[in-house]
N, CA, C and O of each residue as an XYZ file, in Angstrom:
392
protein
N       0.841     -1.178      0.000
C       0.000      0.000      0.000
C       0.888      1.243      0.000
O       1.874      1.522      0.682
N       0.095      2.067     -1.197
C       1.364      3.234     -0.535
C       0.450      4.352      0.200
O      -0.756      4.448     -0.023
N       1.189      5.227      1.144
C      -0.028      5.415      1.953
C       0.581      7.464      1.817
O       1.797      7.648      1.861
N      -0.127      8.427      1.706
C       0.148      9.841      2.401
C      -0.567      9.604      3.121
O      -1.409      8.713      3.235
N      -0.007     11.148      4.188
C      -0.059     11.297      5.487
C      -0.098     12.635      5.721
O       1.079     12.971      5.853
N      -0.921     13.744      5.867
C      -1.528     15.152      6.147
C      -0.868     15.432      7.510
O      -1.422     14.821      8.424
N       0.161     16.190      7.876
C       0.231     16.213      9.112
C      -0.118     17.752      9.324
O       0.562     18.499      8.620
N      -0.871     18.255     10.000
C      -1.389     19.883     10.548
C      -0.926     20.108     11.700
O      -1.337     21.052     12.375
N       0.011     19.275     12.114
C       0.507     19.949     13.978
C       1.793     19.987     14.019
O       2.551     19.191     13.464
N       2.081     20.904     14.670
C       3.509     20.972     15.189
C       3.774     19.982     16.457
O       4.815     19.330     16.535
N       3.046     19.939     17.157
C       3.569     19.030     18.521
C       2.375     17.517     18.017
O       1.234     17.295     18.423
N       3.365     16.591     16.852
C       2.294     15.601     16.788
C       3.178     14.236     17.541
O       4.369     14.140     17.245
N       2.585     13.222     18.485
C       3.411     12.706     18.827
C       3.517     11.479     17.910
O       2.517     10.791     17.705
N       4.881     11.142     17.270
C       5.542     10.271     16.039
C       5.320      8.795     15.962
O       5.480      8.188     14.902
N       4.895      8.116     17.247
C       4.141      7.145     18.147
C       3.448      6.827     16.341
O       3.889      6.050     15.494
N       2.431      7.626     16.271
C       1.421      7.132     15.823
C       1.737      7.002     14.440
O       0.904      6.567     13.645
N       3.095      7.414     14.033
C       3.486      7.602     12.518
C       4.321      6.060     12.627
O       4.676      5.476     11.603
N       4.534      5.591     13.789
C       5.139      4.307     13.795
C       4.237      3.025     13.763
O       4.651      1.878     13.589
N       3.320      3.294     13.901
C       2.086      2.131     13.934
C       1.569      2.117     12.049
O       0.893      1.236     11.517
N       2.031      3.128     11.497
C       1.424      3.020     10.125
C       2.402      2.323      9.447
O       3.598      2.605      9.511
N       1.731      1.040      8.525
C       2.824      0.372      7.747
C       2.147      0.524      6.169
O       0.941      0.631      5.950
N       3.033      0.510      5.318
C       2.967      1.271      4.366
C       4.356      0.845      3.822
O       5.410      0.939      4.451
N       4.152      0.179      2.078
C       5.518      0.196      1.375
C       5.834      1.533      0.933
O       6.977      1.525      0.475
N       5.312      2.668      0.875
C       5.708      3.740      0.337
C       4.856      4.680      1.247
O       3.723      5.096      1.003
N       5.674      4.949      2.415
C       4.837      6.410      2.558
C       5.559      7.754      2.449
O       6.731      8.079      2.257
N       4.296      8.477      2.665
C       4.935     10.039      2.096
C       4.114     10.956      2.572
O       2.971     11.155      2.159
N       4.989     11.880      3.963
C       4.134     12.878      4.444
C       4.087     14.728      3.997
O       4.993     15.541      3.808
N       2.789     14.827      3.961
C       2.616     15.708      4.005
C       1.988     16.722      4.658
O       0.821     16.774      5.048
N       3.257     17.883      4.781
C       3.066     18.855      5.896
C       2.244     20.109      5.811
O       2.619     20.985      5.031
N       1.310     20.261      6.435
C       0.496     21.466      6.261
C       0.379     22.581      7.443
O       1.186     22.417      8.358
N      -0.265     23.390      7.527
C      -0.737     24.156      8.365
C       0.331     24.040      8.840
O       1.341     23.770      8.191
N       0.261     24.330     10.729
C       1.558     24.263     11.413
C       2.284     22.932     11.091
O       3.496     23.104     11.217
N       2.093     22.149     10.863
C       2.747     21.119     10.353
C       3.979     21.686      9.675
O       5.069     21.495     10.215
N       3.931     22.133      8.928
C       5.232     22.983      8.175
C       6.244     23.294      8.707
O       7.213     23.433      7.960
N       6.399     23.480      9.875
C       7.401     23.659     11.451
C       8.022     22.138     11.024
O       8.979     22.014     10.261
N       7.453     21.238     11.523
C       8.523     20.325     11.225
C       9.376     20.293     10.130
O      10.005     19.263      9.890
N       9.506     21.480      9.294
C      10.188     21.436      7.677
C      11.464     22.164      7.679
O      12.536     22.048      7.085
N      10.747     23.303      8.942
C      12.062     24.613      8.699
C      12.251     24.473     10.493
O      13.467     24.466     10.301
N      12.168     24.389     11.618
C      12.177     25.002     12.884
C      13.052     23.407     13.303
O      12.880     22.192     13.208
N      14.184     24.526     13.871
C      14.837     22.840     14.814
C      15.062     23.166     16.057
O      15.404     24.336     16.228
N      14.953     22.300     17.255
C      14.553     21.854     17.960
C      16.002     21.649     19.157
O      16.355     20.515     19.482
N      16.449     22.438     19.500
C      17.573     22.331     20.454
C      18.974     21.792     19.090
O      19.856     20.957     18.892
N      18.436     22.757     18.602
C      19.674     22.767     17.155
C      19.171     21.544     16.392
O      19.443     21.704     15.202
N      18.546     20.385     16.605
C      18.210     19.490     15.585
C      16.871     19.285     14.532
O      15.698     19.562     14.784
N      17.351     18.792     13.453
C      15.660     19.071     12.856
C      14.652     18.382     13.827
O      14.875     18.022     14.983
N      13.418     18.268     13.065
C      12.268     18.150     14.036
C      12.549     16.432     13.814
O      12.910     16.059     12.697
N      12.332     15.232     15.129
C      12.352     14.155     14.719
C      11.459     12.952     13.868
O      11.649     11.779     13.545
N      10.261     14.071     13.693
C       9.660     13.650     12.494
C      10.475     13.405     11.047
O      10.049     12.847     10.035
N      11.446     13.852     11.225
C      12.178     14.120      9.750
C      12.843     12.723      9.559
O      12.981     12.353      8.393
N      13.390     11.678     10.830
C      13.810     10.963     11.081
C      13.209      9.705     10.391
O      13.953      8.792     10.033
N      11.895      9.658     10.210
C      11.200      8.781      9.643
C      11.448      8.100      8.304
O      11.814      8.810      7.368
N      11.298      6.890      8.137
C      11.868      6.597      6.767
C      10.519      6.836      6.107
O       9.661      5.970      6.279
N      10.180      8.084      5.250
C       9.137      8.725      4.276
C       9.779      9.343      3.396
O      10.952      9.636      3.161
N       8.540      9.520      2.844
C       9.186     11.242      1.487
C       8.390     12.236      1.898
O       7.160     12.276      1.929
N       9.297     13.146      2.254
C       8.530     14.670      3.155
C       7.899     15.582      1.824
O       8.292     15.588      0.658
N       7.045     16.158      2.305
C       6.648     17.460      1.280
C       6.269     18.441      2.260
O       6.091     18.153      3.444
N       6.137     19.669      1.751
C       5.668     20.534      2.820
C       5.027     21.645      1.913
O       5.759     22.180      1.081
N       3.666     22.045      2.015
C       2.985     23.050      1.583
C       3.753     24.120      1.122
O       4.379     24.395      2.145
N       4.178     25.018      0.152
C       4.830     26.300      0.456
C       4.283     27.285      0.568
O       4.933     28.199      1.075
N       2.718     27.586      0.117
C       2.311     28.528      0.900
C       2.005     28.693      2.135
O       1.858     29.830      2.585
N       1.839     27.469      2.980
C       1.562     27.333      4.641
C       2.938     28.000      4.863
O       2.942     28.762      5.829
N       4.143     27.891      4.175
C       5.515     28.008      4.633
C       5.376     29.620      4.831
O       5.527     30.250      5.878
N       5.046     30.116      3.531
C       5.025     31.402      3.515
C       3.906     32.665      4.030
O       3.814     33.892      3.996
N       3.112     31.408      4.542
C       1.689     32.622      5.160
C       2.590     32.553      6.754
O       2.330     33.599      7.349
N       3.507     31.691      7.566
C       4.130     31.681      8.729
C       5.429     32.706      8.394
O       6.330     32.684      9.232
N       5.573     33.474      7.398
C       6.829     34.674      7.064
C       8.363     33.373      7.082
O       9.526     33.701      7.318
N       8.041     32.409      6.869
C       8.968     31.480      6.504
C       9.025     31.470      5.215
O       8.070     31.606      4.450
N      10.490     31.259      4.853
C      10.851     31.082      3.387
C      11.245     29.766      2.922
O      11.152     28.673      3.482
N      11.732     30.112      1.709
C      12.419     28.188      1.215
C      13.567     27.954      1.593
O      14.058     26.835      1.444
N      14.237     28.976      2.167
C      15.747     28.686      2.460
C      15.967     27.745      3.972
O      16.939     27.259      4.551
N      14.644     27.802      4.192
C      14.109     27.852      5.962
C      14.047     26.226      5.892
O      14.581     25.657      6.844
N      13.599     25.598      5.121
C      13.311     24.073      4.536
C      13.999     23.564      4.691
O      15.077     23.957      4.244
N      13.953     22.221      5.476
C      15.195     21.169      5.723
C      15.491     20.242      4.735
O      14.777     19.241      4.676
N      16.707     20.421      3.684
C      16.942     19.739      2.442
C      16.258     18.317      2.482
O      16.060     17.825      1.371
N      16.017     17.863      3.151
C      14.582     16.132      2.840
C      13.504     16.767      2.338
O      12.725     16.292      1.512
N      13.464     17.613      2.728
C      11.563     18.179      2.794
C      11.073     18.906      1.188
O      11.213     20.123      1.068
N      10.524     18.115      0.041
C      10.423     19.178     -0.748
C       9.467     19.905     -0.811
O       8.476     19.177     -0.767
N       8.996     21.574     -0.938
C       8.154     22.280     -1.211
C       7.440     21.829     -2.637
O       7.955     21.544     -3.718
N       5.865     21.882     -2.161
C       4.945     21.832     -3.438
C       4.133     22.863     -3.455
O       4.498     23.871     -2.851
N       2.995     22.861     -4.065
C       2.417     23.760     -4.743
C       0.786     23.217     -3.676
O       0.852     22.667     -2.576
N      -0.346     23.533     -4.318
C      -1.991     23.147     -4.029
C      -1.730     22.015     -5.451
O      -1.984     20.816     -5.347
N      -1.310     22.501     -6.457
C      -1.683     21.405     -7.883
C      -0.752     20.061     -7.421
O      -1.207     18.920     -7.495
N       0.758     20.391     -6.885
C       1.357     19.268     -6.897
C       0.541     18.057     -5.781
O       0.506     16.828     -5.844
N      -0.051     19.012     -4.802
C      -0.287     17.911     -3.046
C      -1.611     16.900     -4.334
O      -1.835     15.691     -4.270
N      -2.018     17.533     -4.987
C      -3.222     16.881     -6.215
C      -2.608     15.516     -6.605
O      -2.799     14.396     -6.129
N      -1.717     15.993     -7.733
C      -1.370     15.058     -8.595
C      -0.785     14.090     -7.504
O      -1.283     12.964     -7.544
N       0.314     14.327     -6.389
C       0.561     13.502     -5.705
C      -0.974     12.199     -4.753
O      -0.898     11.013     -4.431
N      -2.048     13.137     -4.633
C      -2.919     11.839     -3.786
C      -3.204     11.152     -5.327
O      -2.869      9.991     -5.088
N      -3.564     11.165     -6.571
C      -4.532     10.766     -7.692
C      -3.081      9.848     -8.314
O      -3.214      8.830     -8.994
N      -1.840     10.382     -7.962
C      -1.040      9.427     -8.928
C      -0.158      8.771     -8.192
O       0.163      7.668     -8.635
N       0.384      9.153     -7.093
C       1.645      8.556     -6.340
C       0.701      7.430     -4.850
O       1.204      6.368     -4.483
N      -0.419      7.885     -4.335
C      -0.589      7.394     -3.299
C      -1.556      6.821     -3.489
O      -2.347      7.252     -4.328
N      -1.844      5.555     -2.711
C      -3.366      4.998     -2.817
C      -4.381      5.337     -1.647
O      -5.579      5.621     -1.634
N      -3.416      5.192     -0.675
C      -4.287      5.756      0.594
C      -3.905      6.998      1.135
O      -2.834      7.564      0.915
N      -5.286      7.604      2.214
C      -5.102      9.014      2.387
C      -5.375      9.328      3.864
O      -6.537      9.264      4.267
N      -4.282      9.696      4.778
C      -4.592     10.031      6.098
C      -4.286     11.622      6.816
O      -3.402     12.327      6.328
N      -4.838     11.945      7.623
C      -5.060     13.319      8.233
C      -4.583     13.447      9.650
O      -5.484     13.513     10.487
N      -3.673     13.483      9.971
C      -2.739     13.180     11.551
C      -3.417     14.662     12.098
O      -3.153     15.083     13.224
């Protein structure tokens, strides 16, 4: 199954990203969620990043928080509203909302 994953929180606990099995997953960061992309954490990225996934992260959520792309932790790629699209209709089969 390949599975995305909507994450909207900054304080989500990762627990629950470990119970999901999935040959291909791939999260995506929204709303405050986007913190886990650019903001580190006693100097380290966020340990969500740690996860074996493929990160994406909204870039306008990035940029309505006065965060930029430079701010983005090189795993994490910035998409668009069209790309988070094509990604659920072509890359993923299943669809979850953390």
């Amino acid at each position: 199954m390949k599975l995305a994953v909507f994450v909207s929180d900054f304080k989500l606990d990762v627990d629950t990203l470990d119970r999901l099995k999935a040959d291909k997953l791939g999260i995506i960061l929204v709303q405050n969620g986007v913190y886990h992309a650019t903001l580190k954490e006693n100097g380290a990225a966020s340990s969500l990043l740690k996860k074996s996934a493929t990160f994406y992260a909204l870039k306008d959520d990035i940029e309505t928080r006065g965060l930029g792309s430079a701010a983005v932790d090189g795993s994490v790629k910035t998409v668009s509203y069209g790309d988070i699209v094509d990604l659920i209709f072509n890359d993923y089969d299943k669809i979850a909302w953390l």
